[in-house]
Every structure is written in C-alpha cells, then in structure tokens.
C-alpha positions as CSV (number, residue, x, y, z in Angstrom):
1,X,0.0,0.0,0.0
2,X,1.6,3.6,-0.9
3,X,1.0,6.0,1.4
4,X,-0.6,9.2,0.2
5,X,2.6,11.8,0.3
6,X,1.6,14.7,3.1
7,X,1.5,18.4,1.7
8,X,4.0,19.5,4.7
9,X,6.3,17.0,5.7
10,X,8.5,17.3,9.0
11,X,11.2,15.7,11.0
12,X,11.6,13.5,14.0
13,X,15.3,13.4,16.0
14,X,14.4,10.0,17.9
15,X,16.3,7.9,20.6
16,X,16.6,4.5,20.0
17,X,17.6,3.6,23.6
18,X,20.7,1.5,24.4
19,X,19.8,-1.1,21.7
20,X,17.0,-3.6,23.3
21,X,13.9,-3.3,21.0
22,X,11.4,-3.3,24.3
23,X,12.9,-0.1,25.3
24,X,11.2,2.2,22.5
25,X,9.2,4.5,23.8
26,X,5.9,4.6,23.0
27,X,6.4,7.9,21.2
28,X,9.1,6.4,19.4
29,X,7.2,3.6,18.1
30,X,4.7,6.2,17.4
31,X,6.9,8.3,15.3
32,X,8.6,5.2,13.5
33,X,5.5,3.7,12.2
34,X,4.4,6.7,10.3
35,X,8.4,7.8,8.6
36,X,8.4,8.0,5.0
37,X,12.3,7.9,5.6
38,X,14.3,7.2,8.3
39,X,18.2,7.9,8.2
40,X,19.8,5.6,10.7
41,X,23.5,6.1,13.3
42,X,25.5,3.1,12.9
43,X,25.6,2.9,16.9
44,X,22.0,1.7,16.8
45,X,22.1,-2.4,16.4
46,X,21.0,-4.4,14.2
47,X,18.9,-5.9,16.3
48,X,17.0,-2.8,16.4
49,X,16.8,-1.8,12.7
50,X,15.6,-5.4,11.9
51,X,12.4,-4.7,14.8
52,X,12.1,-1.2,13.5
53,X,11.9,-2.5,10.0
54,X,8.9,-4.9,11.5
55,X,7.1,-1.4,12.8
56,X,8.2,0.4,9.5
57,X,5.7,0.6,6.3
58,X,6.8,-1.6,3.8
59,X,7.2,1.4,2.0
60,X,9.6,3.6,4.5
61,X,13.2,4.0,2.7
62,X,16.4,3.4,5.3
63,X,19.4,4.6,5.0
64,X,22.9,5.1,7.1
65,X,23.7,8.4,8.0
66,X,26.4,9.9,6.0
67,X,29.0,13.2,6.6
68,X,29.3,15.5,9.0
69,X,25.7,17.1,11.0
70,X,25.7,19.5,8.1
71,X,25.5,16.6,5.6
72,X,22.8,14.2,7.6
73,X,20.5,17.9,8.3
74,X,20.3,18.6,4.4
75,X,19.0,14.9,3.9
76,X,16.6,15.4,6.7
77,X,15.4,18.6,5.4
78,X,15.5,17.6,1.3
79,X,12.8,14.7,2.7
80,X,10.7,16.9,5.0
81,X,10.5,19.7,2.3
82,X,9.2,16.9,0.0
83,X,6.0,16.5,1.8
84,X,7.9,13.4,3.9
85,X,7.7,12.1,7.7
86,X,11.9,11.8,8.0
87,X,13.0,10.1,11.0
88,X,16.9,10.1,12.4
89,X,17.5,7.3,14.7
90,X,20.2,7.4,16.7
91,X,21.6,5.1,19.8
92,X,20.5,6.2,23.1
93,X,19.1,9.9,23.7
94,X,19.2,12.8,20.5
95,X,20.9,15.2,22.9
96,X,23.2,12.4,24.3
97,X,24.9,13.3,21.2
98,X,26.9,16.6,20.4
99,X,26.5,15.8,16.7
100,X,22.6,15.7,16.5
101,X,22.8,18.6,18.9
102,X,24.0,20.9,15.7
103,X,21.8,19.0,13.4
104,X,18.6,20.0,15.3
105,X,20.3,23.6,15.7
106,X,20.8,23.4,11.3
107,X,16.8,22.4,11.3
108,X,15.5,24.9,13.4
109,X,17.0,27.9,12.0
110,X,14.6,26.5,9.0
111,X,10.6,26.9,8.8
112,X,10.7,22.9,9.0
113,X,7.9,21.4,11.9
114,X,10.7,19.0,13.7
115,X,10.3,17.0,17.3
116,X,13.0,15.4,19.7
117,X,11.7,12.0,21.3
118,X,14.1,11.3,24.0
119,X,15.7,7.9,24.5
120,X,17.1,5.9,27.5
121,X,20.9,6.5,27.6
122,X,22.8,4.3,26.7
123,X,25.0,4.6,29.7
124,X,22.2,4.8,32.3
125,X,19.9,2.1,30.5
126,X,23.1,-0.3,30.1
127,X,24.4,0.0,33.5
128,X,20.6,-0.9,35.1
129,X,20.7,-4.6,32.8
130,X,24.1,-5.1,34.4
131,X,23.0,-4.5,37.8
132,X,24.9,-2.0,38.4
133,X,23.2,1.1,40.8
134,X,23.9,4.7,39.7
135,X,22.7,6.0,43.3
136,X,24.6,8.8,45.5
137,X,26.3,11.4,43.3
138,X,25.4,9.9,40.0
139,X,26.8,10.8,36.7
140,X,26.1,8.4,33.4
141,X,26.7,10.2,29.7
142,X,27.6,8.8,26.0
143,X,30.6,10.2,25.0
144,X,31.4,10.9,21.2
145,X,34.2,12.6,21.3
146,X,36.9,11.0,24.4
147,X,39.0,14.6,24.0
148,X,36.2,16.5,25.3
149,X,35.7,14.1,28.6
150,X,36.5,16.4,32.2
151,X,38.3,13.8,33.9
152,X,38.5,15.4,36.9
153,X,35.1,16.1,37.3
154,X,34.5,12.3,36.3
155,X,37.0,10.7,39.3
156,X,35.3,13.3,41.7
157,X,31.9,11.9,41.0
158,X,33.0,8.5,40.7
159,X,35.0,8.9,44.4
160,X,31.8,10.0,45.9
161,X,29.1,7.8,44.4
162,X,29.2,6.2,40.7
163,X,29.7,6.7,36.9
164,X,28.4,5.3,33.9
165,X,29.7,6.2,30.8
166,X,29.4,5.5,27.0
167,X,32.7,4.4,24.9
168,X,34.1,3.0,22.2
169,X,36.4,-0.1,23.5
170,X,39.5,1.1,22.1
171,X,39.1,4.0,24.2
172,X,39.2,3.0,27.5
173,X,43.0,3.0,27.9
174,X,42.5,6.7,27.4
175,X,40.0,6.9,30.3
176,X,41.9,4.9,32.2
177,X,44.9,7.3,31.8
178,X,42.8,10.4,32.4
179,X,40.8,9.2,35.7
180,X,44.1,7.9,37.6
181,X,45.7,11.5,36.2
182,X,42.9,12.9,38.0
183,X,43.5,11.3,41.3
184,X,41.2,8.4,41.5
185,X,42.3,5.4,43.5
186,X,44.0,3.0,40.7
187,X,41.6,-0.2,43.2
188,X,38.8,1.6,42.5
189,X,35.8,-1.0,41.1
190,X,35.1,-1.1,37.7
191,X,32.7,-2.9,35.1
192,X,32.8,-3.1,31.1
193,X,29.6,-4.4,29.9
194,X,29.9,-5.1,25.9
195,X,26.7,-5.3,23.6
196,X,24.3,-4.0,26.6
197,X,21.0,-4.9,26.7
198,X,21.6,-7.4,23.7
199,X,21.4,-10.7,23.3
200,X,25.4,-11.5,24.3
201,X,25.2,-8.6,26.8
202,X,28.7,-9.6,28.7
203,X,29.8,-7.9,31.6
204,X,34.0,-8.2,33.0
205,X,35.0,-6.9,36.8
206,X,38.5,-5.5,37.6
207,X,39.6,-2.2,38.9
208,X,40.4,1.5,37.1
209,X,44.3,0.1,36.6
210,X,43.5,-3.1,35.6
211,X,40.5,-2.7,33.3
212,X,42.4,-2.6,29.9
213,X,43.5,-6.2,30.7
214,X,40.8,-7.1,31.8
215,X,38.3,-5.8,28.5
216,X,40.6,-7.6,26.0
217,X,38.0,-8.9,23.4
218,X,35.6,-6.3,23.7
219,X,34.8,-4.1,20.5
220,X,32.8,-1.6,19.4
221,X,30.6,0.7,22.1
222,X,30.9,-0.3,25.5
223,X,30.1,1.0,29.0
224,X,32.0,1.5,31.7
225,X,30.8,1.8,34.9
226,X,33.2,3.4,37.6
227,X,32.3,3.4,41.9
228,X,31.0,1.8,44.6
229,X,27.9,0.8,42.7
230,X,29.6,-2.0,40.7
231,X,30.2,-4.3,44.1
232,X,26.4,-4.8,43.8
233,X,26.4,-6.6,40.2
234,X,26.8,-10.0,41.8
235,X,23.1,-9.1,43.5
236,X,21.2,-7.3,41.8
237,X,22.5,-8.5,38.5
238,X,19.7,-9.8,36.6
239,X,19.7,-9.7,32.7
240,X,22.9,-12.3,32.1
241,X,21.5,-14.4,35.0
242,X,18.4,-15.4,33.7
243,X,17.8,-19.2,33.3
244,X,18.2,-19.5,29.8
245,X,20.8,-16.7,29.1
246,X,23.2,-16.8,26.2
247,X,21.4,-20.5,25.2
248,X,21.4,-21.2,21.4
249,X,18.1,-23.0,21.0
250,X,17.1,-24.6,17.8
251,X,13.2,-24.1,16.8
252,X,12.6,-26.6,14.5
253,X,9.1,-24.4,13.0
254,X,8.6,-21.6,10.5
255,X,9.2,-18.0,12.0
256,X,5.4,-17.3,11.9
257,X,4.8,-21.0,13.7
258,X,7.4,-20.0,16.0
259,X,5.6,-16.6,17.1
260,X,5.1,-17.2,20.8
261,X,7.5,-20.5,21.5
262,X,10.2,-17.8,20.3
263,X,8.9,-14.9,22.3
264,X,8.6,-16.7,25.6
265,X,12.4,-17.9,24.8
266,X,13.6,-15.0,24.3
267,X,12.2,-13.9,27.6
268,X,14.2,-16.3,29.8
269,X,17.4,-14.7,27.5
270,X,17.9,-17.2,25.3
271,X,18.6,-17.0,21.4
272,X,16.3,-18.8,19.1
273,X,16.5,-19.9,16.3
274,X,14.0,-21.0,13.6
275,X,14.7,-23.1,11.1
276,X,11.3,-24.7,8.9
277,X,11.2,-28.8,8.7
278,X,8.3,-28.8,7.1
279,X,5.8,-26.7,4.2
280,X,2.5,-27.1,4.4
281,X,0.6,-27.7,0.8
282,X,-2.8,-28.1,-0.5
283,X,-4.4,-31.5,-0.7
284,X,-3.6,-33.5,-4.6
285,X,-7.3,-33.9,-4.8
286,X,-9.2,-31.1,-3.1
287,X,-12.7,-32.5,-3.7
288,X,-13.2,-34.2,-0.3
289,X,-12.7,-30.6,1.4
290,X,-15.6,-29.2,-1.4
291,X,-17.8,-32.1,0.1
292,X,-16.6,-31.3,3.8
293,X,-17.2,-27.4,3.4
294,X,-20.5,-27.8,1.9
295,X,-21.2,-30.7,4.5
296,X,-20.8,-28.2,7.4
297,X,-22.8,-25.6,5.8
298,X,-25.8,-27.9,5.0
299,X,-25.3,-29.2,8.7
300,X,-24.0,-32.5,8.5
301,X,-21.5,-32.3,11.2
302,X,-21.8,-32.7,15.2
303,X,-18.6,-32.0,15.7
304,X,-15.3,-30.7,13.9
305,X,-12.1,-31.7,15.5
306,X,-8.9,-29.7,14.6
307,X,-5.5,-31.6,15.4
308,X,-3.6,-28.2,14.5
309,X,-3.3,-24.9,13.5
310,X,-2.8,-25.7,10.2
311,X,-5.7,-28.0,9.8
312,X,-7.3,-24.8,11.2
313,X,-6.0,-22.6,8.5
314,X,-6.7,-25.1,5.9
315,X,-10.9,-24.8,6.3
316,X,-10.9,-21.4,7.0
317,X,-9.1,-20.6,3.5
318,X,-11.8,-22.8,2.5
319,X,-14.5,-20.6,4.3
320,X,-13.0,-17.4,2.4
321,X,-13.0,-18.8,-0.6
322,X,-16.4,-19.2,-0.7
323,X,-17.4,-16.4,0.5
324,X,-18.1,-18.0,4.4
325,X,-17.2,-16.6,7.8
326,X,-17.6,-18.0,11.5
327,X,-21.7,-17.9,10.9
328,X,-21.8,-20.8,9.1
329,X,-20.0,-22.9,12.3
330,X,-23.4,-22.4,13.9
331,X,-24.6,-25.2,15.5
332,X,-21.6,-27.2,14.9
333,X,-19.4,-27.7,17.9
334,X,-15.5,-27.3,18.1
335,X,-12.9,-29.3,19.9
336,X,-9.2,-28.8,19.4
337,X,-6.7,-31.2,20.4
338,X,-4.4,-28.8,22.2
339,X,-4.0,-25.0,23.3
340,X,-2.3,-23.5,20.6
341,X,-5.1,-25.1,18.2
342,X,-7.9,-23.5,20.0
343,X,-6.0,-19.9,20.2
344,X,-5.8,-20.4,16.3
345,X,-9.7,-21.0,16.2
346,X,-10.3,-18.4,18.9
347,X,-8.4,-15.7,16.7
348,X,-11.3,-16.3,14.4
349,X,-14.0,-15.8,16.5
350,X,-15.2,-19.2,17.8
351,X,-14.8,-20.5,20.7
352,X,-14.1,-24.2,21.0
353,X,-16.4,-26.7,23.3
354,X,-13.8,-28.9,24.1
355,X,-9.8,-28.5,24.8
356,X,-8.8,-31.4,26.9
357,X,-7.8,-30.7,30.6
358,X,-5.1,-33.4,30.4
359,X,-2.7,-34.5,28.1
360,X,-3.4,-32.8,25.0
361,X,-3.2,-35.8,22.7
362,X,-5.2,-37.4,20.7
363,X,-5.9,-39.8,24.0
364,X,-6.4,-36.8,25.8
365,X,-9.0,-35.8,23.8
366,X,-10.1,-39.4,23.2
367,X,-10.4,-39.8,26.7
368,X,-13.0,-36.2,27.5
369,X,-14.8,-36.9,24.3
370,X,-18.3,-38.3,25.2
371,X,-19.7,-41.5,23.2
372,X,-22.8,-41.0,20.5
373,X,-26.3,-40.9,22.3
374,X,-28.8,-41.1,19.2
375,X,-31.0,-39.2,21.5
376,X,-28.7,-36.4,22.4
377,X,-27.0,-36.0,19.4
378,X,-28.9,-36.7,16.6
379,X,-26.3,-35.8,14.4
380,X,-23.8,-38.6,14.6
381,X,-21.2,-37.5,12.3
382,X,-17.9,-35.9,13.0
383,X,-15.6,-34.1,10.6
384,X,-11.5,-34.6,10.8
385,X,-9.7,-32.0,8.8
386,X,-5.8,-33.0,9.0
387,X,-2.8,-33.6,7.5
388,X,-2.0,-36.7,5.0
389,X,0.3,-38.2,6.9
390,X,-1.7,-38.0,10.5
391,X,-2.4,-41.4,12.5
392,X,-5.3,-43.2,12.7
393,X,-5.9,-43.0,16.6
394,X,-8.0,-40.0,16.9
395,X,-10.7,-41.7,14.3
396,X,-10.3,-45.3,15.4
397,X,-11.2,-44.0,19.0
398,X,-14.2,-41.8,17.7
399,X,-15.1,-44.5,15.5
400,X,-15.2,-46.9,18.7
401,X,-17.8,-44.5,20.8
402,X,-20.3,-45.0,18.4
403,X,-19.3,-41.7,16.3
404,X,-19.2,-41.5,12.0
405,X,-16.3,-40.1,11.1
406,X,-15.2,-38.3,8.1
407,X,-11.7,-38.3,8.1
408,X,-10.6,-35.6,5.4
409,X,-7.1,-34.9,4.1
410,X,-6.8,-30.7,4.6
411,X,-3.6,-30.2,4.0
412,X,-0.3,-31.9,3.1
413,X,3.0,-31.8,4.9
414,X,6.2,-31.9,2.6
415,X,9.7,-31.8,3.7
416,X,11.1,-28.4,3.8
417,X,14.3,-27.3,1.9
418,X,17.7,-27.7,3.8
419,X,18.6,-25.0,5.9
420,X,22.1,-23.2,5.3
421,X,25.0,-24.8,5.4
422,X,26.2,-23.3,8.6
423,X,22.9,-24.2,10.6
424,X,23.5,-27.8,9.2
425,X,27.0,-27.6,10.4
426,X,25.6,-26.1,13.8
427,X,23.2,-28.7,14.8
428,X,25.2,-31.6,14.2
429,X,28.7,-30.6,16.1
430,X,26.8,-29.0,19.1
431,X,26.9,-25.3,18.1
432,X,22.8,-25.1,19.3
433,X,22.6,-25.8,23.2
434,X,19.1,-27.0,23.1
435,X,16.0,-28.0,20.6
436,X,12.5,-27.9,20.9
437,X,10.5,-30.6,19.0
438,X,6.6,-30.0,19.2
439,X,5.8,-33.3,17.1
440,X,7.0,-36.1,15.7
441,X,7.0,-34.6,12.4
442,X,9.3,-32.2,13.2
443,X,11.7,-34.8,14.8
444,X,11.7,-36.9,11.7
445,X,12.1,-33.9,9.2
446,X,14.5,-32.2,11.1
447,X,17.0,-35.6,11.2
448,X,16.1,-35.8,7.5
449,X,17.4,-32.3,6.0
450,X,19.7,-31.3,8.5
451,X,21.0,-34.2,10.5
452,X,20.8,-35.4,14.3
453,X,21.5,-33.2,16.9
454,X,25.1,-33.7,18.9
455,X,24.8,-35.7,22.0
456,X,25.9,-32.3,24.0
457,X,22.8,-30.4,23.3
458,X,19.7,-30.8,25.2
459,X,16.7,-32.2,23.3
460,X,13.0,-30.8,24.5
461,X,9.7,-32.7,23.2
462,X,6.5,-31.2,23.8
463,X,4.4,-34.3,24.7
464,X,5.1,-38.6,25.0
465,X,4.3,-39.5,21.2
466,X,7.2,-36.9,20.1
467,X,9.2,-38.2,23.0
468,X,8.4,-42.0,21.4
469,X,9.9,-40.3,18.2
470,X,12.7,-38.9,19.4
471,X,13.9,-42.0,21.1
472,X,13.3,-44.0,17.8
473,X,15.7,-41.9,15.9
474,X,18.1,-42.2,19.1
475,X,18.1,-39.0,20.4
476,X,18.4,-38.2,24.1
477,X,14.9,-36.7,26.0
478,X,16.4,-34.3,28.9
479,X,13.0,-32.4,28.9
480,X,9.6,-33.2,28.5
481,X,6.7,-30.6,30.7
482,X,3.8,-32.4,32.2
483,X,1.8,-30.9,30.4
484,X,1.6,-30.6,26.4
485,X,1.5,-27.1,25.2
486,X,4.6,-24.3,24.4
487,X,4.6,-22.4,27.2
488,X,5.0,-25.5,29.6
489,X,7.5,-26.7,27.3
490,X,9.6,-23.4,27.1
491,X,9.1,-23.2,31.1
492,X,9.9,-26.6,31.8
493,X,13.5,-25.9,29.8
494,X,14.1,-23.2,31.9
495,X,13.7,-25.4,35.1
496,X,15.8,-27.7,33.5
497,X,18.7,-24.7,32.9
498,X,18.2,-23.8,36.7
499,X,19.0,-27.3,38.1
500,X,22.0,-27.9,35.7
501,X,23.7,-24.4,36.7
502,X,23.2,-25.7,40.5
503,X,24.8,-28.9,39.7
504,X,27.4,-27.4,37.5
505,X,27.8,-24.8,40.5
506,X,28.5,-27.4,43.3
507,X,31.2,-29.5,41.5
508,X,34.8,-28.7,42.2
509,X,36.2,-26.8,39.0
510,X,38.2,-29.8,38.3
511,X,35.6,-32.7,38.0
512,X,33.0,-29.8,36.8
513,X,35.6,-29.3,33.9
514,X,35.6,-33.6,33.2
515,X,31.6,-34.0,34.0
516,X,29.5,-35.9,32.0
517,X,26.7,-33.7,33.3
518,X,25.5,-32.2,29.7
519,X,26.3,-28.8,30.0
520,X,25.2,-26.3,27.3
521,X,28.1,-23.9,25.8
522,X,26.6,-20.9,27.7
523,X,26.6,-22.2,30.9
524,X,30.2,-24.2,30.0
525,X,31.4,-20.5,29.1
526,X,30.5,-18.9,32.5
C-alpha cells in the first residue's frame, strides 16, 4: 500500500535507547510507524533496525547516515520539504549526542515542523541490565568525542558515588589514563559491559588500573561503569542471569509458527532460532474438502475436531473462498486437540467446546470426548480436517464411541528445503545448546534435512508421542513438561537450565571441567 505523500512533511530526532527493542518509547514507536524515511547512526544495532523494520511501512526508505551534522541535516530537510515524515535514529538519547545537537540547531533555524523523542541512555539504561546502581552522586553520559571528557570532574563523581559512561572499546585505555591523572584510587571498582541490553550482553570486573586487561575482546561501544555501585552486580545482577541466558536454541518451526514458543524464549534470555522442517501444501485432490465445506454448511456435522493450526488454517481458507465466515460454524461444535489449536480457532472468533484438561493428545482428547447418544446427538457425524500423513488413533477411537467419522485430508506436509550450510554444520557438532521438538513430524524432518542433533545439546519434546519419536531416531529426551503445550514446554527448559547451573555450581572446577553432566556452551562458558 503507498501512502498518500503529506503536503507539509516534518522531522523527528528519535532515541533509540541502548539497543533492546522493548525499550522504545511509545512515542518512538509512534513516530517510527508513520516515517516515509528514516536515516539511521551506525551505533544503533542491528537488532533494532531489523524490529524497526517490523514497525516500519513496507514502503519507508532506510538509509545510514552519511557526513558530518551538516551533511545528515540537508537529507533530513530535502525529505521533509518533499512532503515526507523523515526520522533520524540514533543510539541512546538525541541530545546524548553533540552531533545531532548541531543538526537539530541546522533544522530549526529553518521553517521545517521538527520534534526530539528522548531515549534511555545508553550509559544509564546499560548500567541498570548489568546491575549495576547509579545511586549517590550519580553521573552516566555517551561520550562521542573522548578529548572532550573532564576527567576530573569524572574521578570526583566517581569517588563520591558512581559513573556510567558510553565508549568506544578502544578508548578505554584513554580513560583509564585520564581518571588515575585525575587522582582516582587506581583499586577503585570497575565494570565493562559489551553489547548492553543485547542478546550477548557480557559484563568483565576489575579495577580502574587493571581494566584494559581485563576488556581484552571487547569491540565496538561499550560501557563503563566506575564506583562503589559495581560491588552490587553480583546481587542485583539480573539480565545475564536469567535461566536460559546466552542459550542457542534450535526451533525446529517456521518463523510465523514459532511466534510465541520464540517470544517466551527470548524472555528467559535465550537466542532462538527458527529453522522450517516442514511446508504445508494443498491436498492433490481437493474435492473431499468441497464435500466437507459444503457438509458443514448444509449441517451434516456434530462435531469438527482440529488436530492443528494448520488444519485450522486449511478450512478457514476454505471458508474465504467461498465467501463463508464463522456464521456458518453455527450449531456445529469445536474441539481442538491442544492450546495453541484453539487460540488459532479463537483468533477467528469461535470458541471451541472442548480442549482437553489433560494430556493434549489425541488420547487426551479421546479420553473427555463423550460416546454418541442417538438421543442427544442426533447428528452422529464428525468431521476430521488433517494432515495426510496423521495417525489413525484419533478416528479409530471416535469410531469406537459410536461416532461416523469423516476423516478428510486438509492439508499436506512436505519436507522443507535444507537449511544453510552453517545451521547444518551447527546442529550436528553442538553449536545449538538446546532444541525444541513439538511433534514427531518435526523430529523426523528435522534428522532428514539437516541431521541429528550432537549428543551435547539438550533435546525438548512437547508431549510422549514426540518423546516416542525422538527415542526411535536415538536421540536423548532431557526435557519433557507435564503438560503438552509451548509455554509448559519453554518453562519446563528453563527449570531444566536452573538445576544444571546448580549442579554445575556445586562440583569442584576440576571434576565440573571432566563431567559428563551435559552442560550447554553458555553455561560451560561462565
């Protein structure tokens, strides 16, 4: 869709924050989703271009910024005098930066409409993920240019409470030089927390004289956090001690599948990563879901049972292609074998009679799914959208309590393409530390295009059947919740992660180092 270009265009100066996505302002998100163009700092992650992208129109142009304030304020003002919403995004807060300082100076000296959404510092926002208190006499600021830093009025606030501030890490011999110059106490504490609020946020102790040595391997912008307040990172540290932190987990799903199993990852700190076993195609001979369609509009159904989302998907395209709509479920009752299948059903508008209690299996359901009474239901026919390649229980047992059964083919599942040659290499020689299976299907096609898992990482299955699976192709079941849905599962590995670290934690550093105790590579690097 192209949007309409606006007769007066103006200009937003927006903070990105220190780099995680869920710090955006609401304001920010605000202004983000409506740019025509939005000229981007190379301080701000990729992380956060690729969910600003998400929020972006599919029609909004990005671009680096380029030159000196002079330079980027001419783009900005060439787009807004063009009738255009142009955004610059830039890493932390505008006026954090001297640089945007003059280009907002350039643009108001002009008739141009312009607005400044403040972001979280970088220095500030970094230093609260680390755990790190800026309390007393507090000082935090991103520094550009290192020349113009007071040193002395640094190592005074640092000696009297604590300091954050923004660097790049080949820089930080320079401070180091100019805050012991300045009289601070070379055993003063320090912390240098690379990539904050990311994904690999990393965090290294030492003191003012040793904190060169003790950054080695750090690039890029980091912060450094100087004073009493960075004794209190073993406490109130919380962002790299969360149970799944710094895990590589393989989702064997399509990123769209993989929406909330993903999500609720990401929450316990973990990296995920999808990677589709299988594509879902229309049936080779559609005609039985004609018949099924027309069956449940001329109401010749009891009952329609959904196995999965996609068999969920599969009749509502049906539906819209002939012009249908949730109307025509009247008087047709829903039960879905599992959680995620009725939130897929709910999303249209129905809500389902029956998700089981229990296991959400086919037994599960089997086992709340009352027999045929002629003289309750006088409609004894039930219809079973589902893959081509789904088992027989479900029907056999319905078929066994007196129901009919019209067991209909909605949707094939084919064997997805390979995935890269480096995600190949990854899963077999242990570079993912966990992976989630939520059905046998993605077990099977998982070993077929990419290989098995190594023995090292940690294999989750959703419910017994996949477990059953699993073991057939001889893989090793660490995790499995008691009950058969994704956040269970994704909460259950995160139990899992706890109890290792503990037993991890209370072996001597020799035998921990010769364990057989399967230790994922993020817990193995701490």
């Amino acid at each position: 869709m192209t949007r309409t270009r606006k007769s007066t265009g103006h200009i937003s100066f927006v903070g990105a924050g220190p780099g995680d996505p869920g710090l955006l302002t609401r304001r920010a998100h605000d202004a983000l989703t409506s740019a025509d163009q939005v000229v981007f700092d190379r301080g701000v992650s990729d992380v956060m271009l690729g969910a600003i992208r998400d929020l972006a129109s599919p029609d909004t142009q990005f671009s680096p910024a380029e030159g000196a304030s002079g330079d980027v304020a001419k783009v900005l003002l060439s787009a807004a005098r063009s009738g255009l919403h142009a955004v610059h995004l830039v890493a932390g807060d505008p006026f954090g930066h001297e640089s945007v300082v003059r280009e907002v100076q350039a643009v108001a000296r002009t008739a141009v409409p312009f607005e400044v959404v403040p972001g979280i510092g970088q220095a500030a926002g970094v230093a609260a993920y680390a755990g790190i208190p800026l309390t007393g006499v507090r000082t935090s600021a991103d520094i550009d240019d290192i020349s113009t830093v007071d040193f002395e009025a640094l190592a005074a606030a640092a000696g009297r409470g604590a300091v954050a501030v923004a660097v790049e890490a080949g820089e930080l011999g320079t401070v180091r030089d100019g805050l012991l110059a300045a009289g601070l106490d070379p055993q003063t504490p320090v912390a240098v927390t690379g990539d904050g609020t990311g994904e690999t946020q990393y965090t290294s102790t030492s003191t003012v004289d040793s904190m060169v040595a003790a950054a080695l391997g750090f690039s890029g912008r980091v912060v450094l956090s100087v004073g009493a307040g960075t004794v209190q990172r073993d406490k109130l540290g919380w962002w790299e001690n969360r149970p799944l932190y710094g895990w590589k987990v393989l989702v064997p799903r399509t990123k769209e599948q993989a929406g909330v199993m993903s999500e609720r990852l990401r929450a316990y700190g973990a990296i995920p990563c999808e990677v589709p076993t299988i594509a879902v195609e229309p049936p080779r001979t559609p005609a039985q879901m004609e018949r099924a369609i027309k069956g449940l509009v001329d109401g010749r159904y009891a009952w329609v049972i959904f196995t999965s989302v996609n068999a969920v998907r599969a009749v509502w395209e049906k539906f819209a292609e002939h012009g249908l709509d949730a109307r025509h479920f009247g008087g047709v009752k829903i039960a879905c074998i599992g959680e995620a299948t009725a939130s897929a059903v709910r999303a249209f508008g129905i809500q389902p009679e029956l998700v089981p209690a229990g296991e959400q299996s086919s037994e599960g359901l089997l086992a709340e799914f009352s027999p045929h009474d002629e003289i309750l239901d006088p409609v004894g026919r039930v219809l079973l959208p589902r893959a081509d390649i789904a088992t027989e229980t479900l029907a056999a047992g319905l078929t066994e309590r007196g129901w009919e059964v019209d067991d209909v083919t909605a949707y094939r599942t084919v064997r997805a393409a390979p995935p890269p040659a480096d995600i190949r290499d990854a899963i077999k020689s242990g570079g993912f530390d966990a992976v989630l299976f939520t059905s046998s299907s993605t077990v099977r096609n998982l070993v077929g295009i990419a290989g098995k898992p190594h023995t090292r990482t940690v294999v989750a299955v959703i419910g017994p059947k996949t477990a059953e699976t699993a073991v057939e192709f001889g893989l090793r079941v660490d995790v499995q919740p008691p009950h058969a849905a994704v956040p269970d599962l994704v909460e259950e590995l995160a139990t899992y992660a706890v109890e290792l670290r503990e037993k991890l934690a209370a072996m001597p550093a020799k035998q921990r180092r010769g364990s057989k105790v399967q230790g994922p590579t993020a817990l193995r690097f701490r």
